[in-house]
N, C-alpha and C positions, 0 to 999 in steps of 0.2 A: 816172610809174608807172601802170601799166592800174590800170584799175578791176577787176579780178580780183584783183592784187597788192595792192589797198589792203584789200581785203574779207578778206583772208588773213593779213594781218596785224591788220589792226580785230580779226579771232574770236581770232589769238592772244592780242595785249592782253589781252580781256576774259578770256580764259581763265585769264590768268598774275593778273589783278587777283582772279578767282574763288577760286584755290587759295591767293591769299595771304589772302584774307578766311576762308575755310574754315580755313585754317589756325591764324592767330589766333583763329578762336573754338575749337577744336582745344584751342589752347593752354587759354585761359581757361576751357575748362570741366574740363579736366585742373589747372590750378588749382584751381580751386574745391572738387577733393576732396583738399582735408587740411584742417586748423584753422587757426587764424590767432586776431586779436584788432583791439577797435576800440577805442577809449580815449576814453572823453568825457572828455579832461583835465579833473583835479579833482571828478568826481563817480562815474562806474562805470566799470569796466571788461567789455566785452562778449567771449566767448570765443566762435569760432566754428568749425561743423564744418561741412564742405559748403559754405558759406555762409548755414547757419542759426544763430541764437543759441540755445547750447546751454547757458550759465549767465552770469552777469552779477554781477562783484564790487563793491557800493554800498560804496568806502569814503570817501566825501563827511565834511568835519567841518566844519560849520559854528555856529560860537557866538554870529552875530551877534545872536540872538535867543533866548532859551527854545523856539519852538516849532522853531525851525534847528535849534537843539541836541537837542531832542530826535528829531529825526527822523535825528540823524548822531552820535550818543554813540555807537555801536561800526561799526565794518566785516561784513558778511554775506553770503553766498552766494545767489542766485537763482537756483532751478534752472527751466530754460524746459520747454515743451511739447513734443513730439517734430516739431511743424511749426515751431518754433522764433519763435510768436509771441506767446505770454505768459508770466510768470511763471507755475507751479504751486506756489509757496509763499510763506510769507507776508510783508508789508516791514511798512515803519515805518507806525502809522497804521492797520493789519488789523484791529480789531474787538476780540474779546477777548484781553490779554494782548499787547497792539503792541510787548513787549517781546523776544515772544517771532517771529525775524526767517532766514527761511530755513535754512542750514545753518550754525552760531551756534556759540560757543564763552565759555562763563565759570561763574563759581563764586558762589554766593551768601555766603559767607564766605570773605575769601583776611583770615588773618591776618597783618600787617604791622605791627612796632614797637611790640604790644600792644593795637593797634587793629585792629578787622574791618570788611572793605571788601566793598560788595557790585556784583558786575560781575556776575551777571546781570538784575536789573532796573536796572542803572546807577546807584544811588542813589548811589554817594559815589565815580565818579568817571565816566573818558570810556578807551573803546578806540580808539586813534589811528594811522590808518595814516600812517606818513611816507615812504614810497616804496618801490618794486618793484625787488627787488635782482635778478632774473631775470623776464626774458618769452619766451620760447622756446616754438618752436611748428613741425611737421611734418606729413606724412603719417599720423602714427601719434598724437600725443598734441599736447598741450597745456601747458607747467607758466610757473606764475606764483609767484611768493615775495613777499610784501608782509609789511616790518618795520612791524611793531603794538606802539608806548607806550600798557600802562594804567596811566594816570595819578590820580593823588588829587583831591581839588576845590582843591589847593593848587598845583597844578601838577608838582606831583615823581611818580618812574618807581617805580614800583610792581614791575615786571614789562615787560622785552622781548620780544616773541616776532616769531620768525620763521615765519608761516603761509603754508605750499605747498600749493597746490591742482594736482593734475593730472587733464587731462577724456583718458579714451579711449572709442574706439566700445567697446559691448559688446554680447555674445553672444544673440544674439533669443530672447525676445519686448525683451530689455531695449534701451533705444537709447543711453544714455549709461553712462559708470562712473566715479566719481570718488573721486579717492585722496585724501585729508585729512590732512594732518602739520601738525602746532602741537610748535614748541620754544618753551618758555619757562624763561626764565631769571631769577634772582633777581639784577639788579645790584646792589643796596644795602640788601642785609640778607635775612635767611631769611625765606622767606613758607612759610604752610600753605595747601593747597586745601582750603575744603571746602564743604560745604553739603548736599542731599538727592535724589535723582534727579529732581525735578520743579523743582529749580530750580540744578544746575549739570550741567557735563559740556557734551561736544561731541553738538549734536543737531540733530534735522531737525524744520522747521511748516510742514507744509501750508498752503495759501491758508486766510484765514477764513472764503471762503463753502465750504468743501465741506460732503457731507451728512452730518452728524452719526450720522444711523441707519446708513449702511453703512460704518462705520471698522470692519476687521476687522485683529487683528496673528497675526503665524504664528512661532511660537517651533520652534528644533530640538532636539529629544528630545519622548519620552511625559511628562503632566501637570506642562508647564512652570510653576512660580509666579513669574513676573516680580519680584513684591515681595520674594519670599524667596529663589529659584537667584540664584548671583553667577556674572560672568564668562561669559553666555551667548557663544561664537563668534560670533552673528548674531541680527540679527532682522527683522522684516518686517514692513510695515504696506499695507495696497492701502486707496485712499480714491477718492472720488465727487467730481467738481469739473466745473458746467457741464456734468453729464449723460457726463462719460465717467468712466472709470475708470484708475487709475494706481497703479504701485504701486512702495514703497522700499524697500531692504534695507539695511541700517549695519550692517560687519562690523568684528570687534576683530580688534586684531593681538596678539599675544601676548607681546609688551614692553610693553605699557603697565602700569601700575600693577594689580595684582592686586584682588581683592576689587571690579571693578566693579557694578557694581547698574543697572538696567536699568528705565527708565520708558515701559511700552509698552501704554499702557492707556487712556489721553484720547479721546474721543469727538473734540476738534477734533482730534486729530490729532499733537499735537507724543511727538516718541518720542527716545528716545538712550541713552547709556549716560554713567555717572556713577562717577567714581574719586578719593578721598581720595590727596593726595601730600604730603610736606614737601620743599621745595626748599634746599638751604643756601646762603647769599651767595656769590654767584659760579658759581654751579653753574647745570645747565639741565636738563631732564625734558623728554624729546619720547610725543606722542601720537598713534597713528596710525589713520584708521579709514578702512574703505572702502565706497562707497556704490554702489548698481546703480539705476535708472532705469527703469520700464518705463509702457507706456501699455499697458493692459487690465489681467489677473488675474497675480496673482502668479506670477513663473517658477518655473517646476518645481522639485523639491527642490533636485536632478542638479546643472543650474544653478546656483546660490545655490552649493551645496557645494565644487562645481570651482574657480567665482571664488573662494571662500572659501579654499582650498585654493591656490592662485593667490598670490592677496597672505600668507597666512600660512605661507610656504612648507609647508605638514605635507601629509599624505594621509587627512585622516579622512574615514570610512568616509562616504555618504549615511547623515542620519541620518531614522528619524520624526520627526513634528513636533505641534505644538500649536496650533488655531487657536482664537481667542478672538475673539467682540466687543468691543468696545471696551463699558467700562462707562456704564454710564447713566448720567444727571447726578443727583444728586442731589435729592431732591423739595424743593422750597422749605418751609421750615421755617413754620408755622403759626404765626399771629398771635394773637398773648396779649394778651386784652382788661386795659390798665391797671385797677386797681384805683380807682374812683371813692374820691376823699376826701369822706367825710360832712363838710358843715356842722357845725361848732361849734355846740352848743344854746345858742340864746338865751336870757338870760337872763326869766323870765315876768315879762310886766308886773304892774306896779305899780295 
């Protein structure tokens, strides 16, 4: 073969070697734009968008110890950063309230058999996820289903629930959007839910370190009163974490249980909505709410409305809205000098 013919072929080679490498990275970056998921078998589950971690489900349960246990008594959502490299809300362990654990689900009174059971600080029992009945994942979304036993301190089922989380992109400034369904069912006898907007219902905690002085929430209609309107459509909190800004919106669906009550007023942060339900044996109440994501200042009305409008199939109007600061903490309550006890008079000498 000349040395012309070899040279002619060497450029092809490399060429055909070029286009297949070009190609497969082609591929692989054209993979990389949809979701997907990473599984630390037995402790979180990582959902991914782009190839960034875009929420993280801890449903870890470990008893081998008290402090195991308590860092794994219930399952919780972790919503990441828009660079997809930390959590923005709070886990096990966060500072004040470590009970209270990203995007969270439970009741501070569920009556059961005459006895009340409290599943949001976990005090009388464990929220236990026992496997993922679907993991499915595309170009467009994400949805995972993990079947959750709460269980008693005796080890019997309280309540089954089937908890679906779906992640899609959403409409900018927001970058994530996430769809929250809880069916729970009563297998073995009727339960009530109940408890207080500050301590049941499905909700969202920011990290522990954000800045307490800029928690601002944004209610829709004129002179919203969070403690006393029931059943707001939405609501919205933008908070301070590590000098940026971020901000959440938790929209109701309009099946869920009526007369919701709404806690959206905490300086750390934690907000949600809260609904009294009776379940009867055998039967099942599903909950649905929807969450938008954004890094800066609160999306525009329009926004919020649309999505809102979106998941709740209806068309209401853009409405006004209500923004409030988050209330101040309470002044520490002033110290009450004990009352000294006088000495008994001795008796005068003799």
């Amino acid at each position: 073969m000349k040395n012309s013919d070899m040279y002619r072929h060497g450029l092809i080679a490399m060429f055909t070697v070029c286009v297949v490498v070009l190609s497969g990275l082609g591929a692989q970056a054209q993979d990389d734009k949809k979701f997907g998921f990473k599984d630390e078998a037995g402790k979180y589950l990582d959902v991914l968008c782009d190839g960034k971690i875009v929420g993280r489900y801890m449903y870890a349960y470990d008893k081998s110890t008290p402090e195991k246990l308590n860092e794994t008594y219930k399952p919780y959502l972790h919503v990441f950063d828009a660079e997809g490299k930390a959590p923005i809300t709070n886990g096990a362990g966060g500072g004040e309230h470590p009970h209270h654990r990203g995007i969270m689900i439970g009741w501070k009174s569920i009556l059961f058999n005459g006895k009340k059971h409290n599943f949001w600080g976990m005090n009388d029992g464990d929220q236990v996820h026992q496997k993922f009945l679907v993991q499915e994942a595309d170009a467009s979304h994400a949805t995972f289903i993990s079947l959750v036993n709460w269980i008693d301190k005796a080890g019997g089922t309280i309540i089954e629930e089937e908890r679906t989380t779906t992640f899609r992109r959403a409409s900018a400034p927001a970058y994530v959007m996430i769809d929250f369904s809880s069916k729970i069912k009563a297998p073995n006898g009727e339960i009530v839910l109940d408890g207080d907007p500050e301590h049941a219902g499905i909700q969202f905690r920011p990290a522990n370190e954000i800045d307490r002085a800029k928690t601002i929430y944004t209610f829709p209609g004129e002179n919203v009163d969070p403690r006393k309107d029931l059943d707001l459509t939405w609501v919205g909190e933008s908070f301070t974490l590590n000098g940026k800004q971020y901000s959440a919106v938790q929209m109701n669906y309009p099946g869920n249980p009526s007369g919701a009550k709404t806690s959206a007023y905490r300086d750390y942060g934690r907000f949600g909505m809260f609904s009294k339900a009776s379940i009867k044996s055998g039967e099942s109440l599903t909950f649905k709410h929807r969450f938008i994501v954004a890094e800066g200042e609160m999306p525009s009305v329009e926004v919020i409305q649309k999505s809102c409008n979106e998941f709740t199939g209806k068309s209401d109007p853009v409405p006004k809205t209500t923004v409030k600061p988050a209330d101040k903490p309470a002044p520490p309550k002033p110290k009450v000098a004990k009352p000294v006890k006088k000495d008994a008079k001795k008796p005068a000498a003799k």
